[in-house]
C-alpha positions in Angstrom: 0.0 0.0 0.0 1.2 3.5 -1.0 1.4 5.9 1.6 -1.1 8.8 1.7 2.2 11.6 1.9 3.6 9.9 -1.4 0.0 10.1 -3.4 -0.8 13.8 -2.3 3.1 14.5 -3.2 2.2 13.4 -7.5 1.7 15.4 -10.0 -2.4 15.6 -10.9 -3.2 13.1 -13.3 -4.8 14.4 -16.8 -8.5 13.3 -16.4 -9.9 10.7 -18.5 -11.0 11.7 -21.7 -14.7 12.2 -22.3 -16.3 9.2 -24.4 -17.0 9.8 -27.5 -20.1 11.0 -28.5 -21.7 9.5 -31.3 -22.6 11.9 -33.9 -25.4 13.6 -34.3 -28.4 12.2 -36.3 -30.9 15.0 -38.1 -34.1 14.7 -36.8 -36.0 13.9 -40.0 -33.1 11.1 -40.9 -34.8 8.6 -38.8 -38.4 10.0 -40.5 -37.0 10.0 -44.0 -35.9 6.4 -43.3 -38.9 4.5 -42.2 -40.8 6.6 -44.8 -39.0 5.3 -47.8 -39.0 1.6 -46.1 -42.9 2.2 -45.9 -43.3 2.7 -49.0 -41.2 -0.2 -50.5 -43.3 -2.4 -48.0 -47.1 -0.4 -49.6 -45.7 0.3 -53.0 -47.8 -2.6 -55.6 -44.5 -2.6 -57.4 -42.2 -4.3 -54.7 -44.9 -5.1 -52.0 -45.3 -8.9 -53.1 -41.8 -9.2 -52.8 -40.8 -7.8 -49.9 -43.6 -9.6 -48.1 -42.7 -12.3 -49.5 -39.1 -11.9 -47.6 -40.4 -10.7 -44.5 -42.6 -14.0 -44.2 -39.7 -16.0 -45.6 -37.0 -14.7 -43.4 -39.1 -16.1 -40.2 -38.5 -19.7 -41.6 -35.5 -19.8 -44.3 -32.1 -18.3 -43.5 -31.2 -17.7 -46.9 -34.5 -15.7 -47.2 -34.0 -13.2 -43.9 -30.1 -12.2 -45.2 -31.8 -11.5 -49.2 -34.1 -9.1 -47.1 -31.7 -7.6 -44.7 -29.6 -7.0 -47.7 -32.6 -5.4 -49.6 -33.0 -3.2 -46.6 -29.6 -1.9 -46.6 -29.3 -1.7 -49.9 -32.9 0.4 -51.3 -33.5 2.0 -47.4 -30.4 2.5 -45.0 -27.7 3.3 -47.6 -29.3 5.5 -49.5 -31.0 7.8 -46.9 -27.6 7.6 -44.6 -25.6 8.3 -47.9 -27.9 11.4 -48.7 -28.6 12.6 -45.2 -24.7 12.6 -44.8 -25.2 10.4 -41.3 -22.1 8.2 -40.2 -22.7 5.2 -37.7 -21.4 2.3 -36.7 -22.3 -0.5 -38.5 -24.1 -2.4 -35.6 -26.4 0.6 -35.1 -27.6 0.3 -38.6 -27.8 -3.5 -37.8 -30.2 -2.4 -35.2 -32.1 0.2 -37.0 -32.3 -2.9 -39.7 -33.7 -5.4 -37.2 -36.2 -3.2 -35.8 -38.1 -2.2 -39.3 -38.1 -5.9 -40.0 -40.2 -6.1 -36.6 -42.0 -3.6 -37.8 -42.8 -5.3 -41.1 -43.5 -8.6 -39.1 -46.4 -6.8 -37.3 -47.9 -4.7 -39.5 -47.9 -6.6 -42.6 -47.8 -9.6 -41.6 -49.5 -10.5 -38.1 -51.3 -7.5 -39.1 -51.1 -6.4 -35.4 -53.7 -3.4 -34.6 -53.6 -0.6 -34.5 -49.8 -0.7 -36.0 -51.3 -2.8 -39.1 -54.2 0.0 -39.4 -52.2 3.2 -38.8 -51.6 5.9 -41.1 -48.5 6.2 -42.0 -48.3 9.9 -41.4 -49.0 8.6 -37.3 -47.0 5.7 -37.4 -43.6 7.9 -38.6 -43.4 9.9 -35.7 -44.1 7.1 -33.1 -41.2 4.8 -34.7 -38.8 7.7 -35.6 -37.3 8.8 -32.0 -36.5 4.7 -31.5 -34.8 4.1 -34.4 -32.8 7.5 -33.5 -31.7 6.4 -30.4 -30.6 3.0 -31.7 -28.1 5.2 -34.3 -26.7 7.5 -31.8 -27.1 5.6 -28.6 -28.8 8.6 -26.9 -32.1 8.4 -25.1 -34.7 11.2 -26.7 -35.5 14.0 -24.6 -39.0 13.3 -24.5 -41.6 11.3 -25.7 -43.4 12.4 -28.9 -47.0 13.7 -28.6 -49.4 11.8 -31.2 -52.9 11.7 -31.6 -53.1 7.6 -31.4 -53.6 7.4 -28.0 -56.4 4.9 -27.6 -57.4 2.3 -24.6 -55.2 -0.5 -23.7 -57.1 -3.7 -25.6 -56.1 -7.3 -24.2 -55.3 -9.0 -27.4 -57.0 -12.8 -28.2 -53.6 -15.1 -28.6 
């Protein structure tokens, strides 16, 4: 054990450095995101076959990584490329996993109200989650939405 003289006797030690903060993410980034990923999942042209993915990813393998590389290639890229935003590659992962949740339940379990909600409500409910998974911060507060109906047991 050191004595106590000997310790107050040293030189202060340079403080630790401050983590480093992820970078900032623009607000309508995460809103631009889920937007364009919406619409591939509602557009006639590539609905069938993104559905088709999302149901076949639960089952086949092969099936989830051809949608999780459709994903990154027509929705996360493109947006994060455009919107100039630079993550780590396991946020995006995360970002990725949770709008295949999202198309799980409202296209496919067809979940309510999720599988009923306009998109134009559903944006702004999903956006400040998908924000914190890409910079790692909690938002400051929850988002006010008009959706805000009675807690309905659900029939399993």
């Amino acid at each position: 054990m050191v004595p106590f003289e000997t310790v107050a006797k040293r030189p202060p030690q340079e403080p630790p450095s401050p983590a480093v903060t992820p970078p900032a993410v623009p607000a309508d980034f995460t809103e631009r995101l889920l937007r364009r990923f919406l619409l591939l999942c509602e557009s006639p042209r590539t609905q069938r076959r993104v559905l088709a993915l999302v149901k076949g990813s639960v089952s086949n393998g092969r099936a989830g990584k051809r949608l999780y590389a459709l994903i990154n290639k027509v929705v996360l890229s493109p947006v994060a490329r455009t919107m100039g935003v630079e993550t780590s590659a396991v946020r995006l992962e995360l970002v990725g996993a949770q709008l295949i949740g999202l198309a799980m339940i409202r296209y496919v379990l067809k979940v309510e109200p999720i599988a009923s909600l306009a998109i134009d409500d559903l944006v702004p409910l999903m956006a400040p989650p998908l924000r914190q998974a890409l910079t790692g911060r909690a938002p400051a507060a929850e988002p006010v939405c008009g959706c805000r109906e009675e807690l309905v047991a659900v029939p399993w």
